[in-house]
TISE-148090 format. One record per residue: residue number from 1; x, y, z of N, C-alpha, C in turn. Coordinates in steps of 0.001 Angstrom, whole numbers, plus 524288, in hexadecimal, padded with zeros to 5 digits. Each point is the difference from the previous one (the first is absolute). Example, Ala and Ser with C-alpha at 12.3 -4.5 7.8 and 13.67 -1.06 7.14 Angstrom:
REM residues 2
+-----+-------+-------+-------+-------+-------+-------+-------+-------+-------+
: num :  n.px :  n.py :  n.pz : ca.px : ca.py : ca.pz :  c.px :  c.py :  c.pz :
+-----+-------+-------+-------+-------+-------+-------+-------+-------+-------+
:   1 : 83386 : 7E9C6 : 81E78 : 7FC86 : 804A6 : 80000 : 80384 : 804B0 : 80000 :
:   2 : 7FEA2 : 8041A : 7FD30 : 80334 : 804A6 : 8003C : 7FCFE : 80442 : 802DA :
+-----+-------+-------+-------+-------+-------+-------+-------+-------+-------+
//
This chain:
REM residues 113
+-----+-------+-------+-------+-------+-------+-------+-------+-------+-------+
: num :  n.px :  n.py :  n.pz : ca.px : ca.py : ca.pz :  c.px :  c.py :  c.pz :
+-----+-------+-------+-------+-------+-------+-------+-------+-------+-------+
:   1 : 0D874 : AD92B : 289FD : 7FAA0 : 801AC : 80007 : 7FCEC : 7FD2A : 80438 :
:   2 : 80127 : 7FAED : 80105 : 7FDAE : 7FCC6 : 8057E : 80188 : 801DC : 803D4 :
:   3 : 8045E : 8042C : 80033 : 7FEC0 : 801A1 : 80618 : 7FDC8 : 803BB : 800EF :
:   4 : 7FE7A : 80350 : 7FB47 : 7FC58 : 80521 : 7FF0B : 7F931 : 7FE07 : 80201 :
:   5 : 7FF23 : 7FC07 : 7FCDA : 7FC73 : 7FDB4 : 80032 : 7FD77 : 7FE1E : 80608 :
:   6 : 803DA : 7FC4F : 8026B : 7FF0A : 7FD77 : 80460 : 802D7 : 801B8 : 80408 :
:   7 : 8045E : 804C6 : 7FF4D : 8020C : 80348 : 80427 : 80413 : 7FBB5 : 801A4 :
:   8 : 804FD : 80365 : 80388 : 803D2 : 7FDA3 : 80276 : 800AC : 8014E : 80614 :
:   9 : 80029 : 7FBAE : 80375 : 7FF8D : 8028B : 8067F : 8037C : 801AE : 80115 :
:  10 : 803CE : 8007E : 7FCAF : 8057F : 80359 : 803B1 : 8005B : 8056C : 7FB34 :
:  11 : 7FC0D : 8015A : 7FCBB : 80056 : 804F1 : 7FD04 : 7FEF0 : 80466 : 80309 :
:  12 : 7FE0E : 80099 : 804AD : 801B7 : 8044A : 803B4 : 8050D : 80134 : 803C1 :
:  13 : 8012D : 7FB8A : 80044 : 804EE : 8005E : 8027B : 804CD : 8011C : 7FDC2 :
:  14 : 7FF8D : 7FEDB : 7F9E0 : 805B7 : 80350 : 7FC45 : 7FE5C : 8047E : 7FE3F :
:  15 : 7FA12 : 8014C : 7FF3D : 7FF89 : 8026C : 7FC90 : 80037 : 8070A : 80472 :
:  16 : 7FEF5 : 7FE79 : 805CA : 7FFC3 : 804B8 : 8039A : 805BD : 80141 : 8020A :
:  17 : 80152 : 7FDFE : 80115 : 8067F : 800BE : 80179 : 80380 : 801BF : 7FB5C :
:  18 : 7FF8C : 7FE28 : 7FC57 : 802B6 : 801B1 : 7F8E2 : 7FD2F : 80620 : 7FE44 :
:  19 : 7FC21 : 80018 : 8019E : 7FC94 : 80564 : 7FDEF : 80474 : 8036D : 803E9 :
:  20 : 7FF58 : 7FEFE : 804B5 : 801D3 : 8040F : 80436 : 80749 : 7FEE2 : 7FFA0 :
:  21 : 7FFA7 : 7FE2D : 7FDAD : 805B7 : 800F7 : 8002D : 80399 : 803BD : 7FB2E :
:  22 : 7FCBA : 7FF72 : 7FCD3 : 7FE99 : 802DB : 7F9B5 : 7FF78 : 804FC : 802F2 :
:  23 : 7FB6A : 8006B : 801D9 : 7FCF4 : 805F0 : 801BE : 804D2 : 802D7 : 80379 :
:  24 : 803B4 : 7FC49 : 80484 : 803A7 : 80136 : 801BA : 8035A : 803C3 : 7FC6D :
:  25 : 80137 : 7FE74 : 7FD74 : 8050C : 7FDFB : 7FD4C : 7FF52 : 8058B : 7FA01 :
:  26 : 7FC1B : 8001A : 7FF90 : 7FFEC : 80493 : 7FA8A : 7FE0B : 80456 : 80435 :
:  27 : 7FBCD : 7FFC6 : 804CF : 80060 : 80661 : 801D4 : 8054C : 801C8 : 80219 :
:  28 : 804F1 : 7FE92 : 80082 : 8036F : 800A4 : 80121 : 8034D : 801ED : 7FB50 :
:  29 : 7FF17 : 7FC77 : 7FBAD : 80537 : 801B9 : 7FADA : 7FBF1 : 803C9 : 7FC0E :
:  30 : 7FAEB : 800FD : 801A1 : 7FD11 : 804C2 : 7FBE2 : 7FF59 : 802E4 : 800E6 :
:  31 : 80267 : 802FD : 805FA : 7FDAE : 803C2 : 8011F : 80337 : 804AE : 7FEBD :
:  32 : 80591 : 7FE5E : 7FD83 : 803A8 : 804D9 : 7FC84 : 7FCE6 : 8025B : 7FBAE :
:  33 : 7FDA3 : 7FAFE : 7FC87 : 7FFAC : 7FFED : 7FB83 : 7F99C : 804BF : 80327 :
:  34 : 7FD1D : 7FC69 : 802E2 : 7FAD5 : 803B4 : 800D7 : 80145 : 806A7 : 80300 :
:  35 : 80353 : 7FFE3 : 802B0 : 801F9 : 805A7 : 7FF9E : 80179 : 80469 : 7FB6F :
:  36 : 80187 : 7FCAB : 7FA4A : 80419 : 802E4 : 7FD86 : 7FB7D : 800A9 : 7FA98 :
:  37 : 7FBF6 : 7FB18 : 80081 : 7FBD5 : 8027A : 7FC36 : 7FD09 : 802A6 : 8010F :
:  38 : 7FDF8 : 7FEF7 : 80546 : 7FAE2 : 8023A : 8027C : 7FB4D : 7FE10 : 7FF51 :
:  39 : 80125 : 7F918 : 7FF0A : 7FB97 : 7FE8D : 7FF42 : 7FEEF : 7F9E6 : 8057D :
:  40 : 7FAB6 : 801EA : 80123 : 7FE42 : 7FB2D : 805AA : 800BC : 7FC4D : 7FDE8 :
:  41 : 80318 : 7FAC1 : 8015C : 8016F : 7FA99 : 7FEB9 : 7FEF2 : 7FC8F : 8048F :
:  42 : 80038 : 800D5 : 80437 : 80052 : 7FE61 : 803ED : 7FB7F : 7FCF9 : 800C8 :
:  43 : 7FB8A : 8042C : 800C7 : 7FBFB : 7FD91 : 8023B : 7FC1A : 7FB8B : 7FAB9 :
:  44 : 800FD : 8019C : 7FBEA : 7FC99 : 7FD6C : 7FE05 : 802B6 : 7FBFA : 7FE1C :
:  45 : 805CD : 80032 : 7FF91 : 8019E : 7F8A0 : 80221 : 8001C : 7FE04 : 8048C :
:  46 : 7FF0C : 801F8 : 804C8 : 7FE6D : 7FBCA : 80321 : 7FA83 : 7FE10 : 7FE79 :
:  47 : 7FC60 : 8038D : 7FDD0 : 7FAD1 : 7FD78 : 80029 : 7FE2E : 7FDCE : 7FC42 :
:  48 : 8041D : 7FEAF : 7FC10 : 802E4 : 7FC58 : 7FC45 : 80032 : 7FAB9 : 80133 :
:  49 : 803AE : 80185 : 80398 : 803A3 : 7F942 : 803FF : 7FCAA : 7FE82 : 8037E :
:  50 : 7FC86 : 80488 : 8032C : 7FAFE : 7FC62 : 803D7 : 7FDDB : 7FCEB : 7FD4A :
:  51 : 7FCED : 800FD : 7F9CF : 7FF64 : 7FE17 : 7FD32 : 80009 : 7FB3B : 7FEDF :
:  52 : 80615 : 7FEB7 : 7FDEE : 8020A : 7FB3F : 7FEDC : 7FFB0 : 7FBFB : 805E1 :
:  53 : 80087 : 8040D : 80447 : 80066 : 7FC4A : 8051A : 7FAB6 : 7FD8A : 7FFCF :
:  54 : 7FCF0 : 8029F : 7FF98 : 7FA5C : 7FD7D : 7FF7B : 7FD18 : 7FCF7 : 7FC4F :
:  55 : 801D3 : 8008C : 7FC87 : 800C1 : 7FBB2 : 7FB8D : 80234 : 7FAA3 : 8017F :
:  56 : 80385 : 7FEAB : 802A2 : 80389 : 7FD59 : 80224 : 7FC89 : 7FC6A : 804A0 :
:  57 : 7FB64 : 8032A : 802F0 : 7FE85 : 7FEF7 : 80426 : 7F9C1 : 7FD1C : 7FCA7 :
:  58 : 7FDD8 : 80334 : 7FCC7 : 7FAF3 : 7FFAE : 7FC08 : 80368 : 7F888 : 7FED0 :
:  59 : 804A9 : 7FF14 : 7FE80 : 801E9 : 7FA88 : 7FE96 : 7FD5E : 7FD69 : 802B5 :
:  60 : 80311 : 80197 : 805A2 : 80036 : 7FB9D : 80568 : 7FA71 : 7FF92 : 80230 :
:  61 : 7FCA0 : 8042D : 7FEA5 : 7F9FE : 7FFC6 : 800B1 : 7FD24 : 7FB04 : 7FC13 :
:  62 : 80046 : 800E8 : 7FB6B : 7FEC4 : 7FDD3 : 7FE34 : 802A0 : 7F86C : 7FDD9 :
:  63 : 803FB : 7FF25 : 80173 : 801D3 : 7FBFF : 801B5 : 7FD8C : 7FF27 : 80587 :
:  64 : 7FD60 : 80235 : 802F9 : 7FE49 : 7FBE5 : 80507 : 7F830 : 7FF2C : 7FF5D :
:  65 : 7FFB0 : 802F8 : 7FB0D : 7FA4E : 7FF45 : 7FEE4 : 80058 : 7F9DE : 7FDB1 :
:  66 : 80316 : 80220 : 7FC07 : 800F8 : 7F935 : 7FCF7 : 802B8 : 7FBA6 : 7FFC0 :
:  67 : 803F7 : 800AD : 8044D : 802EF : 7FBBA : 80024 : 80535 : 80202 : 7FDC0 :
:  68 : 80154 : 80340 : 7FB41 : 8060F : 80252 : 7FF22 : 800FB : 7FC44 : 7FE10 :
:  69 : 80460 : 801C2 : 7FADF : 80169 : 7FCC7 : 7FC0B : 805FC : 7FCE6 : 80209 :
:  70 : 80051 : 800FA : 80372 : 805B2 : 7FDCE : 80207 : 7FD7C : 7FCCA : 80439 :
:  71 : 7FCA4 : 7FDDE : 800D2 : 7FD40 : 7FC79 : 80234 : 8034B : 7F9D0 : 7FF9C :
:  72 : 8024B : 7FD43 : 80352 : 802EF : 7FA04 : 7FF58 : 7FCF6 : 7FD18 : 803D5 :
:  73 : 8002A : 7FA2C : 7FFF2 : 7FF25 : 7FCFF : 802E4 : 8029D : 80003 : 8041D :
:  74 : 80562 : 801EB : 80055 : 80332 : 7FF58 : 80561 : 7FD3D : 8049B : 8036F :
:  75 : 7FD0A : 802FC : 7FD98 : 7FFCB : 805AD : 804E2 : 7FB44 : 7FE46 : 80199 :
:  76 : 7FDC3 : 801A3 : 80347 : 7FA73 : 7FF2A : 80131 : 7FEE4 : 8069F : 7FFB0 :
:  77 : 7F7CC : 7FF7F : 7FF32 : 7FEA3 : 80404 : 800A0 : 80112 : 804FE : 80300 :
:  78 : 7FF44 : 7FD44 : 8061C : 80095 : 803F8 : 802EC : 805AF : 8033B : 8000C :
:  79 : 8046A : 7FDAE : 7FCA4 : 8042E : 80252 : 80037 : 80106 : 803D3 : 7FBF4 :
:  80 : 7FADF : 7FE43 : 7FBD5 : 8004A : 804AB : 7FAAF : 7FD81 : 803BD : 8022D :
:  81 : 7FC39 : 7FF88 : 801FA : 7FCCC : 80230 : 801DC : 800A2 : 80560 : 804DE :
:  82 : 80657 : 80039 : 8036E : 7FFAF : 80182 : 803AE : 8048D : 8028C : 7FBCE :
:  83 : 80467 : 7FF5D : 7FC47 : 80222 : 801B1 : 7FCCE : 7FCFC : 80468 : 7FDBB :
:  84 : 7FD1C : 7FF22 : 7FDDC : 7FB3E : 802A2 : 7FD5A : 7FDD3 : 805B6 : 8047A :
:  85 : 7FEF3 : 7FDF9 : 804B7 : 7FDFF : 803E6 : 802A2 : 80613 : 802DB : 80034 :
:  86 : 8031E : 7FE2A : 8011C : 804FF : 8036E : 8018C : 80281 : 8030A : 7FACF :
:  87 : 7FECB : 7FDF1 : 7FD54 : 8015B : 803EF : 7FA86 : 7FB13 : 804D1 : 80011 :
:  88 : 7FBDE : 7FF1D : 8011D : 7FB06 : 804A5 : 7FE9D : 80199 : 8037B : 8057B :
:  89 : 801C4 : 7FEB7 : 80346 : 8010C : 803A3 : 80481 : 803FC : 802A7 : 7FE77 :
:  90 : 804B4 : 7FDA5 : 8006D : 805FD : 80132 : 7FCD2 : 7FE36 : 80462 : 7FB50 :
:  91 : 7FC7F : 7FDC8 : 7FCD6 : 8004B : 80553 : 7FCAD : 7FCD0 : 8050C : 7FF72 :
:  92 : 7FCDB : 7FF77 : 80439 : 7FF11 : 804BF : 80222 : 7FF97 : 8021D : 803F1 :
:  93 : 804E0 : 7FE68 : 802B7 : 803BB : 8017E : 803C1 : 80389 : 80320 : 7FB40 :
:  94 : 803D1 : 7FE78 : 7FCF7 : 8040A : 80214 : 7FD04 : 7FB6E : 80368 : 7FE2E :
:  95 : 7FB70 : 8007A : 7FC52 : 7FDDC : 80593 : 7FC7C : 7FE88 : 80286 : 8053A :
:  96 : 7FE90 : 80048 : 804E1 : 7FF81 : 8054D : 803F8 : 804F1 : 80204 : 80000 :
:  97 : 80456 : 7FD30 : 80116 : 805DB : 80156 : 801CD : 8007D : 8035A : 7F923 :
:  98 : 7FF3E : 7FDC8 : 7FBA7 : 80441 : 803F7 : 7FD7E : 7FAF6 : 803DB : 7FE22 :
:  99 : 7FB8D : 80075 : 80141 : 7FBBA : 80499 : 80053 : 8019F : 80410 : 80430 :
: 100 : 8029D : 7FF27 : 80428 : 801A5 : 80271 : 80317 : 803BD : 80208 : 7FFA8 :
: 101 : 8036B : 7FE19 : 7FCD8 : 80581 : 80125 : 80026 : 7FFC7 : 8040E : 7FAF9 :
: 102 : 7FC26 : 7FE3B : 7FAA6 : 7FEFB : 80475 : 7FBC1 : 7FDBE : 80502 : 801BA :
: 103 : 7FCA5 : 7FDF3 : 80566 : 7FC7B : 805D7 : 80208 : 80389 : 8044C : 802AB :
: 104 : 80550 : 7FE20 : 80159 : 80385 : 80518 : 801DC : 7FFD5 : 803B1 : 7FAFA :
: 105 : 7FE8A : 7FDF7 : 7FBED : 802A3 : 80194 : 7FB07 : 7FA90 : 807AD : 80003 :
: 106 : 7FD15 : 7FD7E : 8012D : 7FB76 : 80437 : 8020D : 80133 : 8059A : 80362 :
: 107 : 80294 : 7FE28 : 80471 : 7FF90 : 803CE : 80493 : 8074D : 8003D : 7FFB5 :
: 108 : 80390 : 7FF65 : 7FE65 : 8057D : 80136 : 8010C : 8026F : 800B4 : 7F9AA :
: 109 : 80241 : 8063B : 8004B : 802FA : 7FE82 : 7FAC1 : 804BD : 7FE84 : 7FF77 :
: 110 : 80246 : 7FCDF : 7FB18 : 80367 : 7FDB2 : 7FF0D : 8048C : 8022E : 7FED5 :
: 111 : 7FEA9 : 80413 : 7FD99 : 80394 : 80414 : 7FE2A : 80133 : 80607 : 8036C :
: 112 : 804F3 : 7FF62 : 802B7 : 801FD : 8030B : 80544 : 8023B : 80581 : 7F9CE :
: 113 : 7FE1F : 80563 : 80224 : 7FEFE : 80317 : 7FCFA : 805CE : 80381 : 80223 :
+-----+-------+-------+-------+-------+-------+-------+-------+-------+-------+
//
Protein backbone atom coordinates (compact mmCIF):
# COMPACT_ATOMS: atom_id res chain seq x y z
CA UNK A 1 0.00 0.00 0.00
CA UNK A 2 3.23 2.48 0.51
CA UNK A 3 3.96 2.32 -2.86
CA UNK A 4 0.35 3.15 -3.89
CA UNK A 5 0.53 5.84 -1.55
CA UNK A 6 4.03 7.41 -2.22
CA UNK A 7 4.42 5.85 -5.81
CA UNK A 8 7.47 3.84 -7.24
CA UNK A 9 10.14 5.55 -9.85
CA UNK A 10 10.67 2.63 -11.86
CA UNK A 11 6.55 1.82 -11.99
CA UNK A 12 6.61 3.12 -15.54
CA UNK A 13 9.25 1.37 -16.75
CA UNK A 14 7.74 -2.37 -15.92
CA UNK A 15 4.57 -1.42 -15.97
CA UNK A 16 4.88 0.07 -20.11
CA UNK A 17 6.95 -2.52 -21.67
CA UNK A 18 4.78 -5.60 -19.73
CA UNK A 19 1.41 -3.85 -20.92
CA UNK A 20 2.87 -3.90 -24.59
CA UNK A 21 4.06 -7.02 -24.54
CA UNK A 22 0.63 -8.53 -23.21
CA UNK A 23 -1.12 -6.25 -25.92
CA UNK A 24 1.57 -7.97 -28.31
CA UNK A 25 1.08 -11.16 -27.44
CA UNK A 26 -3.06 -11.70 -27.07
CA UNK A 27 -3.73 -9.47 -30.48
CA UNK A 28 -1.97 -12.21 -32.09
CA UNK A 29 -3.49 -15.53 -30.19
CA UNK A 30 -7.37 -13.74 -30.17
CA UNK A 31 -7.83 -13.00 -33.25
CA UNK A 32 -9.14 -16.87 -34.23
CA UNK A 33 -11.19 -16.83 -31.34
CA UNK A 34 -12.37 -12.89 -32.54
CA UNK A 35 -13.01 -14.15 -36.07
CA UNK A 36 -15.03 -17.30 -35.08
CA UNK A 37 -17.35 -15.31 -32.56
CA UNK A 38 -17.62 -12.12 -34.15
CA UNK A 39 -16.99 -10.27 -31.39
CA UNK A 40 -14.26 -6.80 -31.30
CA UNK A 41 -11.55 -7.83 -28.62
CA UNK A 42 -8.84 -6.18 -29.93
CA UNK A 43 -9.29 -2.75 -29.56
CA UNK A 44 -10.77 -2.41 -26.30
CA UNK A 45 -7.85 -4.44 -24.78
CA UNK A 46 -5.37 -2.38 -25.94
CA UNK A 47 -7.18 0.52 -24.34
CA UNK A 48 -7.23 -1.73 -21.41
CA UNK A 49 -3.26 -2.18 -21.38
CA UNK A 50 -2.65 1.71 -22.34
CA UNK A 51 -4.39 1.85 -19.30
CA UNK A 52 -2.38 -0.19 -17.05
CA UNK A 53 0.74 1.47 -18.96
CA UNK A 54 -0.40 4.61 -17.52
CA UNK A 55 -1.09 3.59 -14.30
CA UNK A 56 2.45 2.43 -14.16
CA UNK A 57 3.62 5.96 -15.29
CA UNK A 58 0.62 7.87 -12.74
CA UNK A 59 3.38 5.51 -10.08
CA UNK A 60 6.57 7.05 -11.42
CA UNK A 61 4.72 10.54 -11.45
CA UNK A 62 3.80 10.44 -8.35
CA UNK A 63 6.96 8.97 -6.71
CA UNK A 64 8.93 12.11 -8.06
CA UNK A 65 6.25 14.49 -6.40
CA UNK A 66 7.09 12.75 -3.10
CA UNK A 67 10.10 11.24 -2.89
CA UNK A 68 8.76 7.27 -3.71
CA UNK A 69 8.58 4.64 -1.31
CA UNK A 70 11.72 2.85 -2.46
CA UNK A 71 13.57 5.88 -1.53
CA UNK A 72 17.38 4.60 0.35
CA UNK A 73 20.12 6.52 1.63
CA UNK A 74 22.56 5.02 -0.90
CA UNK A 75 20.60 6.66 -4.00
CA UNK A 76 20.49 10.22 -4.11
CA UNK A 77 17.59 12.33 -5.28
CA UNK A 78 18.50 13.28 -8.49
CA UNK A 79 18.85 9.58 -9.41
CA UNK A 80 15.15 8.76 -8.17
CA UNK A 81 14.21 11.44 -9.63
CA UNK A 82 15.53 11.05 -13.34
CA UNK A 83 14.23 7.18 -12.79
CA UNK A 84 10.98 8.66 -12.13
CA UNK A 85 11.02 10.96 -15.21
CA UNK A 86 12.09 7.90 -17.33
CA UNK A 87 9.37 5.68 -16.17
CA UNK A 88 6.46 8.63 -16.90
CA UNK A 89 7.98 8.92 -20.45
CA UNK A 90 8.49 5.05 -20.87
CA UNK A 91 4.91 4.74 -20.09
CA UNK A 92 3.50 6.79 -22.35
CA UNK A 93 5.61 6.01 -24.94
CA UNK A 94 4.38 2.10 -24.49
CA UNK A 95 0.18 3.42 -24.07
CA UNK A 96 0.67 5.53 -27.72
CA UNK A 97 2.52 2.37 -29.19
CA UNK A 98 -0.16 -0.21 -28.07
CA UNK A 99 -3.12 2.66 -28.87
CA UNK A 100 -1.71 2.43 -32.17
CA UNK A 101 -1.22 -0.88 -32.58
CA UNK A 102 -5.22 -1.53 -31.09
CA UNK A 103 -6.20 1.33 -33.71
CA UNK A 104 -5.36 -1.06 -36.81
CA UNK A 105 -8.07 -2.94 -35.11
CA UNK A 106 -10.46 0.11 -36.64
CA UNK A 107 -9.48 0.51 -40.30
CA UNK A 108 -8.15 -3.35 -41.27
CA UNK A 109 -10.14 -6.51 -40.84
CA UNK A 110 -8.92 -9.41 -39.10
CA UNK A 111 -10.92 -11.86 -40.50
CA UNK A 112 -9.78 -12.69 -44.45
CA UNK A 113 -13.42 -13.72 -45.81
Amino acid sequence: MRAVRLGTSWGGLLSGPLAWAVSTQLNYSLVPWQCNHQVPVVLPLALLLALFSLLGGALSWQAKRQGGAAFKAERTRGTEHFVADLGILAALLFALVITMQGSAALILDECLR
